[in-house]
Structure formats: structure tokens, C-alpha cells
N, C-alpha and C positions, 0 to 999 in steps of 0.2 A: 504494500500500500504506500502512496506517496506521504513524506516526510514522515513515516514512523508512525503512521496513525493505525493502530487494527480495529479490526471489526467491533471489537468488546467498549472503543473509547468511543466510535461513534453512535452507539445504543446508548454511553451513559449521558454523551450530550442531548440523544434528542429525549430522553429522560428527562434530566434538570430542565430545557426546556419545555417540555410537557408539563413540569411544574410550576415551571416561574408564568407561563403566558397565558396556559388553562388552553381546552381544544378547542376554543371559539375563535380564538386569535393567531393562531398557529396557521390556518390556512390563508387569511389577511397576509401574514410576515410572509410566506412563502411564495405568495404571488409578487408580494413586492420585493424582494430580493431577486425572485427569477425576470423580473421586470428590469432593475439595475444592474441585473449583470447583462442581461440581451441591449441596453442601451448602452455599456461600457465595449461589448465587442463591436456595434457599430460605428463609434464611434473613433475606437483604433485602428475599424478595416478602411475609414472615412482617413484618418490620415495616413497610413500606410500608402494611399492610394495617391493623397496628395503629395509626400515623398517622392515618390514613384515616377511621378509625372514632372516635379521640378529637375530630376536627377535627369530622367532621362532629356527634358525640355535642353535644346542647343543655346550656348550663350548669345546675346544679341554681335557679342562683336565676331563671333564665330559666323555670325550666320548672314554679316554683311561683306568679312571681307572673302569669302567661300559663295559666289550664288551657283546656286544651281540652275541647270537646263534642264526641263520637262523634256520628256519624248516628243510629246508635239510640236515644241519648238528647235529643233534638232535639225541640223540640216542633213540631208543623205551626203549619203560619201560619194564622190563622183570621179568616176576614172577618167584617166587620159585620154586624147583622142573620141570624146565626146562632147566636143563644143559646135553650136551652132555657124554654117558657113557662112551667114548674111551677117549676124552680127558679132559672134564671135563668143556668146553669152555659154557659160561651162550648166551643164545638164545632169542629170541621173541618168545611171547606165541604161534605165528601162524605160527611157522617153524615145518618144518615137516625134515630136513636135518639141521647138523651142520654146523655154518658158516665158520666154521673156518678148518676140516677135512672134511667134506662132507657126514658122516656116519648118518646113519638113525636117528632119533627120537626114544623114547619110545613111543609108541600110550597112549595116554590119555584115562582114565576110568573114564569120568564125566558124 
């Protein structure tokens, strides 16, 4: 049993308290205790949680001199010898029109 308590010490508590409170009062105390301890574990899961989120939350100066690029704002990767021949404008391997005038592709010989 935790801290050293056996079976026989906790029968003589709820004994004396059987006597000191009488059985009228005993289920009163029992809701209210089980009541404060259900608010005290909420209470620490409440800040546990806010811990949690400061630790992991990134510092402000961390997070202006590092920005990030979204995938959506990402440019594709564009290889060689994939530029536009009217304007000269660099493309994605898998355009087949210029992004930038609209004018055909060269057709690839691979």
C-alpha cells in the first residue's frame, strides 16, 4: 500500500470518522472532497497544457528572422533549356505554354 498505510489503518480512520461526523454527514464530506479533488486534477491538466503550448510556442525573434515558405507559395524547380523562345521567360518542366506570354513551348526530344 502507498506510504505505509495497511488495510487495518484505513478501517480505523473511517471508524473515528464515523464517529466524529455521524452517517448523515459522511456522504455530504465525501461528495465534497470527491468534488475538490476532480477540480484540482482539472485544473493541473489546464496548466500542464498551458506549459505545453508556451514550451513548444516558437520565440517571436525566432520566428521573424527564420520565415517560412508555404507549399503554395513555393516556386517549382525549373530545369535548363526550358525557357520561353519569344521572351525568354524560365518555365516548369511540364508547361507546354509560357507563363508569362502564352506562346507555345518547344516540344521536347527525350
Amino acid at each position: 500500500m502507498p506510504f505505509g498505510i495497511q488495510p487495518i489503518h484505513i478501517v480505523i480512520i473511517i471508524v473515528v470518522a464515523f464517529l466524529l461526523f455521524g452517517a448523515t454527514k459522511l456522504p455530504e464530506i465525501g461528495r465534497s472532497l470527491g468534488k475538490s479533488i476532480s477540480e484540482f486534477r482539472k485544473g493541473t491538466k489546464e496548466a500542464a497544457e498551458g506549459f505545453k503550448e508556451e514550451v513548444n510556442k516558437p520565440d517571436s525573434a525566432e520566428a521573424q528572422s527564420a520565415p517560412t515558405v508555404s507549399p503554395a507559395t513555393a516556386q517549382p524547380v525549373i530545369t535548363p533549356g526550358n525557357f520561353c523562345i519569344q521572351c525568354g521567360t524560365a518555365n516548369p518542366p511540364e508547361a507546354r505554354f509560357c507563363a508569362s506570354c502564352g506562346a507555345k513551348l518547344a516540344e521536347k526530344t527525350a
